[in-house]
KELUMKE-637131 format. One record per atom (N, C-alpha, C): z, y, x. Coordinates in steps of 0.1 Angstrom, whole numbers, plus 5000, padded with zeros to 4 digits. Layout:
<sites>
ZYX/...
</sites>
This chain:
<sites>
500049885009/500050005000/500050125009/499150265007/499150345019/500250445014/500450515023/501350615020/500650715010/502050785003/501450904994/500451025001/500251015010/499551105019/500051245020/501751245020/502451395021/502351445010/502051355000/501551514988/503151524980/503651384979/505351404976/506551464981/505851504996/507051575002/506251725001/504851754999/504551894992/504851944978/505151854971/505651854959/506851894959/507651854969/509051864973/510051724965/509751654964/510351574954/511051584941/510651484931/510951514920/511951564912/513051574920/514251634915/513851764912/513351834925/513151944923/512052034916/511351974907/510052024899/510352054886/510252164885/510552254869/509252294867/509452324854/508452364843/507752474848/508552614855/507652694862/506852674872/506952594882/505752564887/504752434884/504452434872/503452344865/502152364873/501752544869/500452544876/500552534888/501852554897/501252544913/501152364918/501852294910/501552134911/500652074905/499952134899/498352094894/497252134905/497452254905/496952334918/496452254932/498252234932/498252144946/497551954945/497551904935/497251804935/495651764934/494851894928/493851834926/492551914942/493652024950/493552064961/493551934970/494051834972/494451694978/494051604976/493351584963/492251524959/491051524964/490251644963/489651734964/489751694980/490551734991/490451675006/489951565006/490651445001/490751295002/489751194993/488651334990/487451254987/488151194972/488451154966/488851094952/487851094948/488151034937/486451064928/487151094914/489051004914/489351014899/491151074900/491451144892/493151154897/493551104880/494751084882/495351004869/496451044868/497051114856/498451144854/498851024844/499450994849/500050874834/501750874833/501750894821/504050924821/504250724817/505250744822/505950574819/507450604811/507950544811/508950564804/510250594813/509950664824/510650684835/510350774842/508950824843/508250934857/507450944853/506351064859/505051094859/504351044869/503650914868/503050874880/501451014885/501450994895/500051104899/499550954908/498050934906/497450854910/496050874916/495150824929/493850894932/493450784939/491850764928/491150674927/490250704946/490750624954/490250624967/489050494969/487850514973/486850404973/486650294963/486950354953/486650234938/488450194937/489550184949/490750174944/491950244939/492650224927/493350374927/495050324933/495350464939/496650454946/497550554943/498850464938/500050594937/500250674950/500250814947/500350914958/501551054955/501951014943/503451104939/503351054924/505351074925/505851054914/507151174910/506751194901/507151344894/508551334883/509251384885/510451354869/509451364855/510051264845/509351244832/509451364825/510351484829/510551554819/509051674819/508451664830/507451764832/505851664831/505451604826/504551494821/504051614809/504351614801/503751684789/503251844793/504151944803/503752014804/502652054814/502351914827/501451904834/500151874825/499851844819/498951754808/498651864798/499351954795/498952064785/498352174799/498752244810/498152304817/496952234822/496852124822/494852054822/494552114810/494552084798/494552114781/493552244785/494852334792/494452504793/493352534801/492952464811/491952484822/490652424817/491052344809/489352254800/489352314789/490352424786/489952504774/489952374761/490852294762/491452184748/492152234741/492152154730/493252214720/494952134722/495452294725/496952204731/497952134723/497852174715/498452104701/498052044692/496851974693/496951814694/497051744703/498251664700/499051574710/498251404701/497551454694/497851304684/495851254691/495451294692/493851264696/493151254706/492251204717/491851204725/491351344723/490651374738/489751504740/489151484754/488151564756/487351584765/486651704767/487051774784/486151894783/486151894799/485852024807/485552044817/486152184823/486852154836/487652294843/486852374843/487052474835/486052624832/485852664848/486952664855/486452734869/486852644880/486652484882/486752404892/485852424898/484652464899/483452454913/484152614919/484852724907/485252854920/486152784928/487352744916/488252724927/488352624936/487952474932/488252364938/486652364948/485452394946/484352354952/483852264945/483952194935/483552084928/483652074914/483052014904/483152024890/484151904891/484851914877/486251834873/485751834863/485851704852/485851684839/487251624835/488051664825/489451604822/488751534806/489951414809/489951354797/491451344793/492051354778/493251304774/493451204766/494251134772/494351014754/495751024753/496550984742/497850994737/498450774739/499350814744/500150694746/501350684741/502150594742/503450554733/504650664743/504050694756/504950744766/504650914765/503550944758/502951084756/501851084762/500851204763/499651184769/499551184783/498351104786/498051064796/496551184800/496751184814/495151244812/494851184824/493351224830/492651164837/491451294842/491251274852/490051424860/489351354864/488351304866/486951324872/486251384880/486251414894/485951514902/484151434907/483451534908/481951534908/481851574919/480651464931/480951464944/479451664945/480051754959/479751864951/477851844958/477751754967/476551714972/476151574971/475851544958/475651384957/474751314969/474951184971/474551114982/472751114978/472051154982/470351114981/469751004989/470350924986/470150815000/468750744994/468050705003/466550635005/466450474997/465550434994/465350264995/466450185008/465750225017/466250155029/467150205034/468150325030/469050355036/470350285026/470150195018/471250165005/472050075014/471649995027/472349915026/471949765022/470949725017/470849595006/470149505016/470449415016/470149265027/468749275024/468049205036/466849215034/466149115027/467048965025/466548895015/466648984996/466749134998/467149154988/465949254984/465849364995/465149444997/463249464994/463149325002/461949295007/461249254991/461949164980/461049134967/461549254959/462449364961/462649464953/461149544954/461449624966/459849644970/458749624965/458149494965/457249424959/456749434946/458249434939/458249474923/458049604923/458249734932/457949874932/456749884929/455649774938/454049804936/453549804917/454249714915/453649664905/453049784898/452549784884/452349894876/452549874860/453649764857/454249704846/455449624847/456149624839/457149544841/458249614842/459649524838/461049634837/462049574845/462049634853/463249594867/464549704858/465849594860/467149614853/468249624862/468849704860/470249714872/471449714862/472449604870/473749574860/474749574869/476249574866/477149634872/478149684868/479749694870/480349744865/480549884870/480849974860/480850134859/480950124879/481350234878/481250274892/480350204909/479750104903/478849994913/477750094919/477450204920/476350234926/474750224918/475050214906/473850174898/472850264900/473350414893/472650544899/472150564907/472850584920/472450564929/471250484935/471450344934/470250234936/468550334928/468850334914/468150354907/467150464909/468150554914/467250714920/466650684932/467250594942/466750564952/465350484948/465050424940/464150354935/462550464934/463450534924/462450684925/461850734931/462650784938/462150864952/461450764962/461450634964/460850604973/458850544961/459250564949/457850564938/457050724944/457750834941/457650924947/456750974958/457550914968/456650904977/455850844986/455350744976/454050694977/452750774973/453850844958/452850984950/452050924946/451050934935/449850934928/450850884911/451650874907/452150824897/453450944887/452650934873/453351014864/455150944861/456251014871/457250974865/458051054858/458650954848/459551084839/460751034836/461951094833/463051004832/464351054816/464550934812/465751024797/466950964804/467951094806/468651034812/470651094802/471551054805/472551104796/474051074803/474551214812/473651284817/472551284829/471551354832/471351394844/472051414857/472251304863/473151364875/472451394886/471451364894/470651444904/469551494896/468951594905/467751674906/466851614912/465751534908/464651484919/463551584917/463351604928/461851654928/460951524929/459251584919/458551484922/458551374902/459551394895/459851364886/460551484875/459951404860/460051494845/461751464844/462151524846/463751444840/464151554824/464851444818/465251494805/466451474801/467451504792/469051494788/468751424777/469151354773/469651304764/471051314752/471151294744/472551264740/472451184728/473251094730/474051014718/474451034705/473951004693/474151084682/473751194677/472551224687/471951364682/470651304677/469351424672/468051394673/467551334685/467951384698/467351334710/468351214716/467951144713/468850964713/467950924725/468050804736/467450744740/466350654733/466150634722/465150544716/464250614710/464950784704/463950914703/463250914712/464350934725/463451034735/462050944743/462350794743/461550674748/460550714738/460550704727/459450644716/458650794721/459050944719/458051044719/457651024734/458150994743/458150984758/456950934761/456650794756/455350754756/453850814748/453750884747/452750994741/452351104752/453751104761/453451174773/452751124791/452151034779/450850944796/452150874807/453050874804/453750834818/453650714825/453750684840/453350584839/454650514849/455450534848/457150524857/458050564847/458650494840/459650534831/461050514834/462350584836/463750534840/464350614830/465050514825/466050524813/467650484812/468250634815/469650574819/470350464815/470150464801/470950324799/470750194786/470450134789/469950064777/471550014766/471450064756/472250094747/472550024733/471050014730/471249954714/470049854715/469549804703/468449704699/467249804703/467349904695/466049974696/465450024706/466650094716/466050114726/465649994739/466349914738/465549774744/464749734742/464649764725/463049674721/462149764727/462149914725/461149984728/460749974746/461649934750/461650004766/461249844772/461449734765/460749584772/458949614763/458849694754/457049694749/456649804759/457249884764/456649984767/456249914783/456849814787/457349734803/456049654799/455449604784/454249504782/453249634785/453249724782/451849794778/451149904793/451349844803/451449924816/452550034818/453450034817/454350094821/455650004830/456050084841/456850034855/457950104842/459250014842/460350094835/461750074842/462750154844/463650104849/464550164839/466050024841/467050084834/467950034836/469350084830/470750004837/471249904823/472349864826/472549734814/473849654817/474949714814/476449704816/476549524809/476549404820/476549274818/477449214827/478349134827/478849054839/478048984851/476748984849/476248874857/474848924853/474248884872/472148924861/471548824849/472248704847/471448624841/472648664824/473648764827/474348784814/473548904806/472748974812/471449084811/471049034799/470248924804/468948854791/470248814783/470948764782/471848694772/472448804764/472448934770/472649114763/471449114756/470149114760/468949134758/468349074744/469248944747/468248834733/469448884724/470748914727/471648934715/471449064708/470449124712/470049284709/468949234703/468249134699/466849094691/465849114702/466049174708/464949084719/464048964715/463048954717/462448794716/462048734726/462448604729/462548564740/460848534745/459948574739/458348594747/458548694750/458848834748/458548964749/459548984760/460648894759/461448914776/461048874785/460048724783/459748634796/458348734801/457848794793/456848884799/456849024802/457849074799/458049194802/459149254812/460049144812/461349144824/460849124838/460849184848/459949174858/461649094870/462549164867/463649184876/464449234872/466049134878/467449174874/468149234888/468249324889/469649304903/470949374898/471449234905/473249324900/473749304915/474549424910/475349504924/476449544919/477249564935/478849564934/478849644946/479949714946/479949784960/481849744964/481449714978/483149674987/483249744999/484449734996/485149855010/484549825019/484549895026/484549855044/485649855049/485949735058/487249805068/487149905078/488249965077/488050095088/488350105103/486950085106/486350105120/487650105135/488850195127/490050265137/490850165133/491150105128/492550015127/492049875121/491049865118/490749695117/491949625102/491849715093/492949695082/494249685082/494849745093/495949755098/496749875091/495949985088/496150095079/496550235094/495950305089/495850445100/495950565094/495350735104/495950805095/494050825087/493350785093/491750815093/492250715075/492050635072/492050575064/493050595052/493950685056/495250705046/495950585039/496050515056/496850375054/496550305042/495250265042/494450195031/493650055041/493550065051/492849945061/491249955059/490650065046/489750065047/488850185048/487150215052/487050365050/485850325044/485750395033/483850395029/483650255019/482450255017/481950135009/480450055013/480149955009/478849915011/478749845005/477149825000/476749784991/476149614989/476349524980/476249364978/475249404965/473949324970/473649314959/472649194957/472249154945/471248954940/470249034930/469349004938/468249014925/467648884919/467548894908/467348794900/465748844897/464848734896/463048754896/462948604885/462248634875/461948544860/460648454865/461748334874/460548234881/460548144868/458848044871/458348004860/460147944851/460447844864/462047754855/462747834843/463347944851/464048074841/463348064831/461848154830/461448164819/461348084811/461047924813/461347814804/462447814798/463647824806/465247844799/465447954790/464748064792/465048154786/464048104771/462948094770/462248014758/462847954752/463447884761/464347734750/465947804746/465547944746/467147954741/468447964742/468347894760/469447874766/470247984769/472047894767/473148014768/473048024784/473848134787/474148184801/474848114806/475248014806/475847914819/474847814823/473847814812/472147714814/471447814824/471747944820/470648054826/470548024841/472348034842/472848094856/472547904864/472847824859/472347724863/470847724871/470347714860/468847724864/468747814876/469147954873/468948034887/469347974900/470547904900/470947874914/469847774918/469447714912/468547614915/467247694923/467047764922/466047894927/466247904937/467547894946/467947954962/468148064963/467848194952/468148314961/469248354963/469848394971/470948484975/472148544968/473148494963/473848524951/474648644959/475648724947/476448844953/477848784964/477548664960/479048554969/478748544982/477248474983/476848464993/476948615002/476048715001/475848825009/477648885009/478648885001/479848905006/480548825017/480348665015/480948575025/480448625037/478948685037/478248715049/478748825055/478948915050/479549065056/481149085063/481648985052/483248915058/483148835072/482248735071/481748715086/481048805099/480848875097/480048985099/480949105104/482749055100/483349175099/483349325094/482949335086/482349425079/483549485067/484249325063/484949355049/485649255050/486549225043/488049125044/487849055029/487848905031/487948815021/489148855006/490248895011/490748965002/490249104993/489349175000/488249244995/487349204985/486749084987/485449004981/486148984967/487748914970/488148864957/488348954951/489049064953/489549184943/488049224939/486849254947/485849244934/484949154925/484949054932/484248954926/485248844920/486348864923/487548734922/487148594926/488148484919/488748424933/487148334929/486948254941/485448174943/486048044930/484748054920/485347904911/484847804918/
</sites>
């Protein structure tokens, strides 16, 4: 467990935090965040203290603990800074620090939910130079790389990226882009919800949920607009799958993401959304699912340092399996078959699972088996 990183002896300890300096301990914490790279900070009250918590390389770590009696009033001064309504205590909310890029450098989104212990909230901090990293700069094994590629040429077909929230999806996905890009000669356009980079070179568009401009709106008019590269933040409902695997039949390259446990749990999302299982076997070009694991840090070899903020690790790298609809698959998928048939079949195939390329990097020294399991858990 690394240390609080000094922030509890800048706090001065909990005894001594009163209600008047609310804002300068918000102040200070999301200042220290804000240093230490975070990506998430977490206030959550327990029935004893205010834990303060910051999500470090996909892990989150207690870094101060606050008296319970100042929980509600730290949680209402977010309220104030996202411009919420402070008095409801009874409802979730969601808004954004009106002046975190003045003050902090960076945009903050707060979220609140209400708990049995009182509300909890949660910040978001938005990296203020997102990473633009290349095809070949991701990281991805070359057994991985080399048929991703391949599938780039094509000029039909819907390559899918799955993964749990925080896996680098985006990322991959843009990188995907930009190297379509620049090759050049090709109309790309993208619905996305939200937009998080700016690519030059590409139509990008916002989307939202529950409005007129829905992802299955914005796909259906989208196609009217000649495109011939389509990326669609997220595949969501029936409709917009159905549309975005016809549009993958009709000469269009489509990319999109697809929150599944596993690449062969994708199609098993896919047929459970009415999918038909011809219109998948011909239109699904490629699955890759990805996971991203620590690295151990370079200076202390997991021993924990001050580079690392006694965590053993620094940074992340990226595991990833692409799954490609060889003839077997597509017969399994025909016949119907559930996802333990899928994933069968696949192994049978030989490619490269996300186990395999982790065991590899652990050998490799790269990342610690205790790592592998905390993301992928324990080997069945």
């Amino acid at each position: 467990m690394p240390p609080a990183m000094d922030l509890q002896q800048q706090l001065a300890g909990p005894e001594r935090i009163g209600p008047e300096r609310v804002g300068q301990v918000v102040n200070l914490v999301l200042v220290e965040a804000v240093k230490k790279s975070a990506s998430d900070v977490h206030f959550e009250p327990t029935h004893r203290a205010l834990e303060i918590r910051f999500r470090l390389d996909g892990v989150l770590h207690t870094v101060a603990t606050l008296n319970r009696e100042i929980a509600a009033n730290i949680v209402a001064r977010l309220k104030v800074l996202a411009e919420l309504l402070t008095y409801r205590l009874d409802v979730p909310q969601e808004g954004r620090l009106v002046d975190a890029i003045k003050s902090f450098g960076v945009e903050m989104r707060v979220s609140t939910f209400p708990t049995i212990h009182g509300e909890k909230a949660a910040v978001r901090i938005f990296d203020p130079a997102p990473r633009t990293l290349d095809l070949d700069q991701l990281g991805l094994a070359p057994a991985v790389l080399a048929p991703l590629k391949e599938m780039l040429k094509q000029r039909s077909g819907a390559i899918l990226l799955t993964g749990p929230s925080g896996s680098g999806k985006t990322t991959t996905i843009y990188a995907c882009l930009r190297h379509l890009i620049g090759k050049g000669g090709r109309h790309i356009v993208t619905i996305e919800d939200p937009v998080e980079q700016v690519i030059e070179g590409a139509s990008q568009s916002h989307a939202r949920s529950g409005t007129e401009f829905d992802f299955a709106r914005g796909l259906r008019s989208l196609l009217r607009q000649d495109p011939e590269v389509i990326m669609i933040g997220e595949v969501r409902d029936r409709e917009t799958a159905g549309i975005a695997i016809e549009a993958a039949l009709t000469g269009h390259l489509v990319f999109s993401t697809l929150h599944a446990g596993s690449a062969c749990g994708v199609i098993g999302r896919l047929l459970a959304m009415g999918v038909e299982t011809y219109l998948l076997t011909s239109g699904l070009r490629g699955i890759l699912n990805q996971r991203l694991v620590r690295r151990l840090c370079p200076a202390c070899r997991q021993a924990g340092c001050s580079q690392c903020a006694g965590t053993g690790y620094q940074g992340r790298m990226l595991l990833g399996e692409l799954l490609t609809l060889e003839p077997p698959l597509r017969e399994a998928i025909l016949a119907h078959s559930d996802t333990a048939t899928l994933e069968a079949t696949a192994s049978k195939l030989g490619e490269p699972t996300l186990r395999d390329m982790a065991e590899q990097a652990a050998r490799d020294g790269l990342t610690s088996h205790e790592e592998i399991e905390r993301v992928l858990g324990p080997k069945g």
